[in-house]
C-alpha positions in Angstrom: 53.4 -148.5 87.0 52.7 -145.0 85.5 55.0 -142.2 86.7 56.5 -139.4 85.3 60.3 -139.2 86.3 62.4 -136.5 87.0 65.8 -137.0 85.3 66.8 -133.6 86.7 68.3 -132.7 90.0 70.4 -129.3 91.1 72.1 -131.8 93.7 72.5 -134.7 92.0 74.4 -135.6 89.1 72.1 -136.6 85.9 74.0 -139.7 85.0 72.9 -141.0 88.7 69.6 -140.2 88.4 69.4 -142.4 84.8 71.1 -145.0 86.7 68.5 -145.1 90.0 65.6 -144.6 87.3 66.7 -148.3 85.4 66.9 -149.7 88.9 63.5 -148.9 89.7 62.0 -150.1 86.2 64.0 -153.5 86.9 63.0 -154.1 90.4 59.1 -153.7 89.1 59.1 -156.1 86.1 60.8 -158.2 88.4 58.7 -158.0 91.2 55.9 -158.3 88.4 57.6 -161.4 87.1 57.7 -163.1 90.3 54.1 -162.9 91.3 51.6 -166.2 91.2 50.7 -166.7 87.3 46.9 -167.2 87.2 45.1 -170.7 85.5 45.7 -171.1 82.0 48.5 -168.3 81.7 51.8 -169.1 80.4 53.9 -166.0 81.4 53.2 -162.4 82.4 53.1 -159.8 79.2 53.7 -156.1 79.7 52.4 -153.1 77.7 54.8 -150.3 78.0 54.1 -146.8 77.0 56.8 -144.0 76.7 57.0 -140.3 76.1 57.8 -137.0 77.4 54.4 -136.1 78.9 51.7 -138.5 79.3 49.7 -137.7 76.8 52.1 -137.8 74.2 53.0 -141.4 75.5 53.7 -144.0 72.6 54.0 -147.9 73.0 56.7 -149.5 73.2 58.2 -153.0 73.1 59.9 -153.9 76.5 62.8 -154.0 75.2 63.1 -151.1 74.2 63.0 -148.9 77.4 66.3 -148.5 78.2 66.9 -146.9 74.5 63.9 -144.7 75.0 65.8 -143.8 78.2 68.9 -142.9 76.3 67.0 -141.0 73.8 65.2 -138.9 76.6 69.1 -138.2 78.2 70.6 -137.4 74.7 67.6 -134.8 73.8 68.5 -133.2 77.3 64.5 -133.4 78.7 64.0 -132.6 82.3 60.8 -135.6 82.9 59.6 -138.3 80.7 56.8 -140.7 81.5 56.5 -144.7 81.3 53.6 -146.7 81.8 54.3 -150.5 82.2 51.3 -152.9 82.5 52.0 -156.5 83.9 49.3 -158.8 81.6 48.6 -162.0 81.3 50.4 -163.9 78.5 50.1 -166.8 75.9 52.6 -168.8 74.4 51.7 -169.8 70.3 53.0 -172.3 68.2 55.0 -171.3 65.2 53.2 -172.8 62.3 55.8 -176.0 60.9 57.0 -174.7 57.3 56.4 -176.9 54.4 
């Protein structure tokens, strides 16, 4: 997913539009999630980039989006973009401490 979304609306209220934005970014890793994992692949990884224009986009941790969302309501900014890239993933082992 790469999109630029619109977080203002003369119709609709601001707060609903935040809201209808997180749905959209839940049903998509979700939908990501759910899809067949290929041969050797443990889980599916996502790089996430996040800014007010694309180019100015900076990565991100997952877990971070819905702060960067906050942020992006709290400075007042009319779009922002997010790019999320479903990967393949690895699991590691944590090396046993001594």
């Amino acid at each position: 997913m790469k999109k630029t979304f619109k977080i203002t609306d003369p119709k609709i209220k601001r707060d609903r539009l935040i809201e209808a934005v997180r749905h959209e970014i839940k049903k998509y890793i979700k939908r990501e999630r759910n899809k067949n994992l290929p041969d050797g692949v443990d889980f599916w990884d996502f790089d996430c980039k996040f800014g007010p224009a694309a180019e100015s986009a900076k990565e991100i941790h997952l877990a971070e989006i819905t702060k960067c969302i906050d942020q992006a309501q709290e400075q007042q900014l009319e779009t922002f973009y997010l790019e999320i890239l479903a990967k393949p993933g690895h699991r590691t082992k944590k090396p046993i401490p001594n």
